[in-house]
C-alpha positions in Angstrom: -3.1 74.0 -6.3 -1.9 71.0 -4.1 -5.4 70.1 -3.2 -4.0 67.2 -0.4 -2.0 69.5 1.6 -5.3 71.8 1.6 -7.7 68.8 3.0 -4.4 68.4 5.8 -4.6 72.0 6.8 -8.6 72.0 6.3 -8.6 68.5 9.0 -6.6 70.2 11.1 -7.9 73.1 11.7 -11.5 72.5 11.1 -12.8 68.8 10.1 -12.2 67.6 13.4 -14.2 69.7 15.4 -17.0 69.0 12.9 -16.2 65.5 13.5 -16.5 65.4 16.8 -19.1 67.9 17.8 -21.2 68.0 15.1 -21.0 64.5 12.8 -20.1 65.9 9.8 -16.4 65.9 7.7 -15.6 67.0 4.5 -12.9 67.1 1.9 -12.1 68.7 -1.2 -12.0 66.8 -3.7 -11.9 68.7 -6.9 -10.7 72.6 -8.6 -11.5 73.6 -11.9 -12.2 77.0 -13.9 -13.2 78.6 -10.5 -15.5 75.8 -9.1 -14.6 74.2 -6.1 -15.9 70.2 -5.4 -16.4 69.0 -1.9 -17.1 65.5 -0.4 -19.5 65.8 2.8 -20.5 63.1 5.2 -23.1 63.5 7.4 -23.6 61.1 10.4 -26.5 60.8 13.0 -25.3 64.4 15.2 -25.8 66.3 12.5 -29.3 67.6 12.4 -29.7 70.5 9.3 -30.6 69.4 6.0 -28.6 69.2 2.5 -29.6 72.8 1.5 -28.0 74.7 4.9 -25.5 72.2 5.5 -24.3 72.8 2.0 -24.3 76.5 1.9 -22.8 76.5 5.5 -19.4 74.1 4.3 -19.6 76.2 1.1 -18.8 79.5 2.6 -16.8 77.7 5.2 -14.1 76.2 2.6 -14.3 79.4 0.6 -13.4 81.8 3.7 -11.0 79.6 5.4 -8.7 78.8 2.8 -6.7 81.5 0.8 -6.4 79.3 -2.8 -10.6 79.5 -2.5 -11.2 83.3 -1.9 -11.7 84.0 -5.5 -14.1 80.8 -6.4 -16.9 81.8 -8.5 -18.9 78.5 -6.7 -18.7 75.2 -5.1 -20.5 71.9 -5.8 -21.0 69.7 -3.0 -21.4 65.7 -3.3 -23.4 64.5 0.1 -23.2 61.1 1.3 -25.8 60.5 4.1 -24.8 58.3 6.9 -27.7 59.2 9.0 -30.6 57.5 6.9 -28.4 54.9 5.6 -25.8 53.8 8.5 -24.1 51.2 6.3 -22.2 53.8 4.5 -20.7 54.6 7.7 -19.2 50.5 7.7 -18.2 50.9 4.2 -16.4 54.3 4.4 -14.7 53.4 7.5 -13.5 50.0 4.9 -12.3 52.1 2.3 -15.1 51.4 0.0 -16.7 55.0 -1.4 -20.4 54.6 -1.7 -22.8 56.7 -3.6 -23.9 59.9 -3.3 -27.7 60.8 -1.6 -27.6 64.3 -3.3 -25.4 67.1 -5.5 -26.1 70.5 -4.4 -24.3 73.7 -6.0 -23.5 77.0 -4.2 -23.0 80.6 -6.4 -21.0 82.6 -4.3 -22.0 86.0 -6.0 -25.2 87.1 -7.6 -25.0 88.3 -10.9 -22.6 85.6 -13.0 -25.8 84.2 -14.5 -28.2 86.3 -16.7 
């Protein structure tokens, strides 16, 4: 799975009209045994909290790209640029900063026992 030409495609078709409209991007950043990883920003537009916003990009990345139909589940990594606006300076300088919170998503019910 070439998981940079998938983040081109996702940008393209999707990230920038979250971008733009809504304050949030994301990328993938990670596939392994059926577990998708994604990267999310959120800036001062977007308004839901980590819970919805991370169910919403879960089913969004899952449904929009063919190489993620059959994930079993996603984790998302959420950096929040909305309580703490320097990490908006220091992604736009290339430096990664930590994460506010890790959230996981179960696509189907039933996996776990």
């Amino acid at each position: 799975m070439n998981i940079e030409e998938i983040n081109r495609k996702h940008f393209i078709e999707t990230d920038m009209y979250y971008r733009v409209g809504y304050g949030l991007s994301s990328k993938l950043i990670k596939f392994s045994n059926g577990i998708f990883s994604l990267e999310v920003v959120m800036s001062k537009k977007w308004s839901k909290d980590f819970n919805s916003t991370s169910q919403e990009l879960a089913y969004l990345w899952k449904n929009s790209h063919k190489e993620l139909k059959n994930s079993v589940g996603c984790k998302i990594f959420i950096i929040d640029a909305r309580t703490y606006q320097y990490k908006q300076a220091l992604i736009n300088r290339g430096v990664k900063p930590g994460y506010d919170a890790k959230k996981g998503i179960l696509f189907r019910k039933g996996y776990l026992n």
